[in-house]
C-alpha positions in Angstrom: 0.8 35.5 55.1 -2.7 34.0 56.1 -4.9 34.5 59.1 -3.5 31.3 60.3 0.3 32.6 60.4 -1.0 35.5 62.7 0.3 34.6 66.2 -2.2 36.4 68.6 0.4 36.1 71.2 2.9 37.9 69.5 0.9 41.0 68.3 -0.6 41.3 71.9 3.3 41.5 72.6 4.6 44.0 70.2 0.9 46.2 70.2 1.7 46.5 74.4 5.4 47.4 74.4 4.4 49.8 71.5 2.2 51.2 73.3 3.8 51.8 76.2 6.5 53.1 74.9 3.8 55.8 73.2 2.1 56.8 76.5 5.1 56.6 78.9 7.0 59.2 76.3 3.7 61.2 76.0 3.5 61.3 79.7 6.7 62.4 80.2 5.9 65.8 78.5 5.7 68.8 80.8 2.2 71.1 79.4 2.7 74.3 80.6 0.6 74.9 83.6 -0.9 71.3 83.5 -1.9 68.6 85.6 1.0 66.0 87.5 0.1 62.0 86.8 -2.3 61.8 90.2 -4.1 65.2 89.5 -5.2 64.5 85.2 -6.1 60.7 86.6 -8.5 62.0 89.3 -9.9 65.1 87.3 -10.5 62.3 84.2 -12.1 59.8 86.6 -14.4 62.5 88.1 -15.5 63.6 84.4 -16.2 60.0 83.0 -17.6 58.5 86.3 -19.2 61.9 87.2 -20.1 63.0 90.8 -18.5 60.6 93.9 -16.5 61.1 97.0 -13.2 60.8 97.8 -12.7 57.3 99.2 -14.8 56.1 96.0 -12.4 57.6 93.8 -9.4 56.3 95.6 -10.5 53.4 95.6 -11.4 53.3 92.0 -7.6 54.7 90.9 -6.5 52.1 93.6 -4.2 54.6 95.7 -4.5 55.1 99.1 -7.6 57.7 100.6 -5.0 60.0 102.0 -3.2 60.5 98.9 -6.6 61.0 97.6 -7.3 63.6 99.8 -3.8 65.5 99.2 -4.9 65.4 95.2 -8.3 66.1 95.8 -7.3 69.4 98.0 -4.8 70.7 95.2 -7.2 70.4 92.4 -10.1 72.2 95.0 -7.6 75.0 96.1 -6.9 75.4 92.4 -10.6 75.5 91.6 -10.9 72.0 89.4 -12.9 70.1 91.8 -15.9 71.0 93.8 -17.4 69.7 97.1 -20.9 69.7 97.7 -23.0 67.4 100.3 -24.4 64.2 99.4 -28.2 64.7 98.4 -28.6 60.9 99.9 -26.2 61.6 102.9 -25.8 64.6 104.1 -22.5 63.1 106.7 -20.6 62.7 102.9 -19.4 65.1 100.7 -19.4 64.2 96.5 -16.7 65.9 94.4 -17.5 66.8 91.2 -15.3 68.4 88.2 -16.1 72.4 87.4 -15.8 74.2 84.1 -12.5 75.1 85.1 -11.7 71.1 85.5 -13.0 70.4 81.8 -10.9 73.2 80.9 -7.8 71.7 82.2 -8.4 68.2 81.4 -9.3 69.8 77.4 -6.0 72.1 77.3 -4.0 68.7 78.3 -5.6 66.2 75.7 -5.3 69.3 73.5 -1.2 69.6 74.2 -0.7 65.9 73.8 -2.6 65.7 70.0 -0.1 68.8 69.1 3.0 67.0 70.3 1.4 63.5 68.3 0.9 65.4 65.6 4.2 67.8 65.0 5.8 63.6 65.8 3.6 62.7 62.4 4.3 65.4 60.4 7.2 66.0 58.2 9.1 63.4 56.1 9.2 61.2 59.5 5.7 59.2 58.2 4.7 58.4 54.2 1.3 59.0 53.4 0.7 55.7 53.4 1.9 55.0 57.1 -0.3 57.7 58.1 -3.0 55.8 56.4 -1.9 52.8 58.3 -2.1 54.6 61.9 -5.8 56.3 60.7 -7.0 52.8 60.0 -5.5 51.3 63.6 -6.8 53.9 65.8 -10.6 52.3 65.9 -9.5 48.5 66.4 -6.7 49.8 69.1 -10.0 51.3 70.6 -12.0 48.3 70.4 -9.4 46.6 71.4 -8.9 48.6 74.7 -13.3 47.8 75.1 -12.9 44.2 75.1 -10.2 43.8 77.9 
Protein backbone atom coordinates (compact mmCIF):
# COMPACT_ATOMS: atom_id res chain seq x y z
CA UNK A 1 0.00 0.00 0.00
CA UNK A 2 1.28 3.62 -0.91
CA UNK A 3 0.57 6.97 0.66
CA UNK A 4 -1.70 7.49 -2.26
CA UNK A 5 -4.05 4.39 -1.27
CA UNK A 6 -4.53 6.02 2.19
CA UNK A 7 -8.10 7.40 2.24
CA UNK A 8 -7.94 10.30 4.84
CA UNK A 9 -11.61 9.96 4.99
CA UNK A 10 -11.69 6.65 6.06
CA UNK A 11 -9.03 6.64 8.82
CA UNK A 12 -10.69 9.90 10.27
CA UNK A 13 -13.73 7.34 10.31
CA UNK A 14 -12.46 4.27 11.95
CA UNK A 15 -9.75 6.53 14.34
CA UNK A 16 -13.31 8.47 15.66
CA UNK A 17 -15.54 5.43 16.20
CA UNK A 18 -12.39 3.88 17.81
CA UNK A 19 -12.05 6.22 19.90
CA UNK A 20 -15.21 6.70 21.08
CA UNK A 21 -15.77 3.52 21.78
CA UNK A 22 -12.41 3.84 24.14
CA UNK A 23 -13.61 6.90 26.11
CA UNK A 24 -17.30 6.15 26.30
CA UNK A 25 -16.26 2.50 27.88
CA UNK A 26 -13.59 4.30 30.03
CA UNK A 27 -16.18 6.66 31.15
CA UNK A 28 -18.47 4.36 32.06
CA UNK A 29 -16.20 3.05 34.98
CA UNK A 30 -17.26 3.88 38.42
CA UNK A 31 -13.61 5.07 40.56
CA UNK A 32 -14.39 4.72 43.95
CA UNK A 33 -15.13 7.95 45.51
CA UNK A 34 -14.65 9.86 42.20
CA UNK A 35 -15.96 12.58 40.22
CA UNK A 36 -19.71 12.18 38.05
CA UNK A 37 -19.22 13.40 34.08
CA UNK A 38 -20.14 17.32 35.02
CA UNK A 39 -17.95 17.44 38.24
CA UNK A 40 -14.10 15.78 36.54
CA UNK A 41 -15.15 18.23 33.34
CA UNK A 42 -15.48 21.41 35.53
CA UNK A 43 -12.58 20.53 38.11
CA UNK A 44 -10.30 19.72 34.57
CA UNK A 45 -11.40 23.07 33.01
CA UNK A 46 -10.61 25.05 36.26
CA UNK A 47 -6.99 23.32 36.36
CA UNK A 48 -6.05 23.85 32.60
CA UNK A 49 -7.77 27.32 32.13
CA UNK A 50 -6.93 28.23 35.83
CA UNK A 51 -8.89 30.83 37.88
CA UNK A 52 -12.52 32.11 36.34
CA UNK A 53 -16.10 32.40 37.43
CA UNK A 54 -18.88 30.46 37.16
CA UNK A 55 -20.76 31.76 34.11
CA UNK A 56 -17.20 31.71 32.23
CA UNK A 57 -16.93 28.21 32.89
CA UNK A 58 -20.36 27.32 31.87
CA UNK A 59 -20.10 28.91 29.18
CA UNK A 60 -16.86 27.41 28.17
CA UNK A 61 -18.33 23.50 28.84
CA UNK A 62 -21.47 24.95 26.99
CA UNK A 63 -24.14 23.89 29.76
CA UNK A 64 -26.34 26.05 31.26
CA UNK A 65 -25.12 28.68 34.40
CA UNK A 66 -27.45 26.99 36.74
CA UNK A 67 -26.21 23.62 36.25
CA UNK A 68 -22.96 25.28 36.65
CA UNK A 69 -23.80 26.53 39.76
CA UNK A 70 -25.33 23.02 41.15
CA UNK A 71 -21.64 21.47 40.04
CA UNK A 72 -19.79 24.25 41.24
CA UNK A 73 -21.52 24.01 44.88
CA UNK A 74 -20.91 20.09 45.08
CA UNK A 75 -17.33 20.27 44.26
CA UNK A 76 -17.11 23.61 47.04
CA UNK A 77 -19.13 21.78 49.73
CA UNK A 78 -16.77 18.77 49.08
CA UNK A 79 -13.73 21.16 49.28
CA UNK A 80 -12.42 20.82 45.34
CA UNK A 81 -13.23 24.28 44.39
CA UNK A 82 -12.68 27.55 46.00
CA UNK A 83 -14.34 31.01 45.80
CA UNK A 84 -12.46 34.01 46.25
CA UNK A 85 -13.39 37.75 45.03
CA UNK A 86 -12.29 39.08 41.80
CA UNK A 87 -9.01 41.17 42.38
CA UNK A 88 -10.43 43.33 39.13
CA UNK A 89 -14.16 43.16 40.42
CA UNK A 90 -14.79 42.88 43.58
CA UNK A 91 -19.13 42.31 42.61
CA UNK A 92 -17.58 38.69 40.96
CA UNK A 93 -16.37 35.89 42.59
CA UNK A 94 -13.34 33.49 40.61
CA UNK A 95 -13.34 29.79 41.41
CA UNK A 96 -10.23 28.19 41.47
CA UNK A 97 -9.22 24.28 41.91
CA UNK A 98 -7.47 23.46 45.69
CA UNK A 99 -4.99 20.80 46.46
CA UNK A 100 -7.73 18.62 47.27
CA UNK A 101 -9.10 19.30 43.47
CA UNK A 102 -5.71 18.20 41.90
CA UNK A 103 -5.93 15.38 44.23
CA UNK A 104 -9.14 14.26 42.80
CA UNK A 105 -8.70 15.01 39.28
CA UNK A 106 -4.86 12.83 39.78
CA UNK A 107 -6.64 9.77 41.71
CA UNK A 108 -9.16 9.70 38.56
CA UNK A 109 -6.55 9.85 35.59
CA UNK A 110 -4.61 7.60 37.89
CA UNK A 111 -7.80 4.90 38.05
CA UNK A 112 -8.35 5.17 34.31
CA UNK A 113 -4.31 4.25 33.30
CA UNK A 114 -4.83 1.12 35.78
CA UNK A 115 -8.00 -0.04 34.08
CA UNK A 116 -6.00 0.83 30.34
CA UNK A 117 -3.35 -0.95 31.47
CA UNK A 118 -4.73 -4.34 33.33
CA UNK A 119 -6.97 -4.12 29.37
CA UNK A 120 -3.16 -4.22 27.75
CA UNK A 121 -1.75 -6.71 29.77
CA UNK A 122 -1.88 -10.32 29.52
CA UNK A 123 -1.97 -12.41 26.23
CA UNK A 124 -4.88 -9.94 25.04
CA UNK A 125 -1.92 -7.56 23.11
CA UNK A 126 1.64 -9.05 21.35
CA UNK A 127 4.46 -7.13 21.98
CA UNK A 128 4.38 -5.84 18.94
CA UNK A 129 0.74 -4.33 19.12
CA UNK A 130 1.83 -2.67 22.14
CA UNK A 131 4.54 -1.25 20.16
CA UNK A 132 1.97 -0.24 17.70
CA UNK A 133 -0.29 1.70 20.38
CA UNK A 134 3.27 3.28 22.07
CA UNK A 135 4.04 4.71 18.63
CA UNK A 136 0.17 6.08 17.98
CA UNK A 137 -0.21 7.82 21.21
CA UNK A 138 1.91 11.08 20.04
CA UNK A 139 0.28 11.54 16.49
CA UNK A 140 -3.43 10.74 18.17
CA UNK A 141 -2.15 13.77 20.29
CA UNK A 142 -1.09 15.89 17.59
CA UNK A 143 -3.81 14.99 15.94
CA UNK A 144 -6.26 16.08 18.74
CA UNK A 145 -3.88 19.89 18.55
CA UNK A 146 -4.71 20.42 15.03
CA UNK A 147 -8.63 20.19 15.14
Amino acid sequence: MTDDDVDPDAVAAALLASLSVLVRRVRQVPVEGGLSMPERTALSHLERSGPTTSSALAREVQITAQAMGATLGALRARGLVERRPDPDDGRRAVLSVTDAGRQALKDKRNARTELIARALTGSTFTPAELEQLAAAAPLLERLAQNI
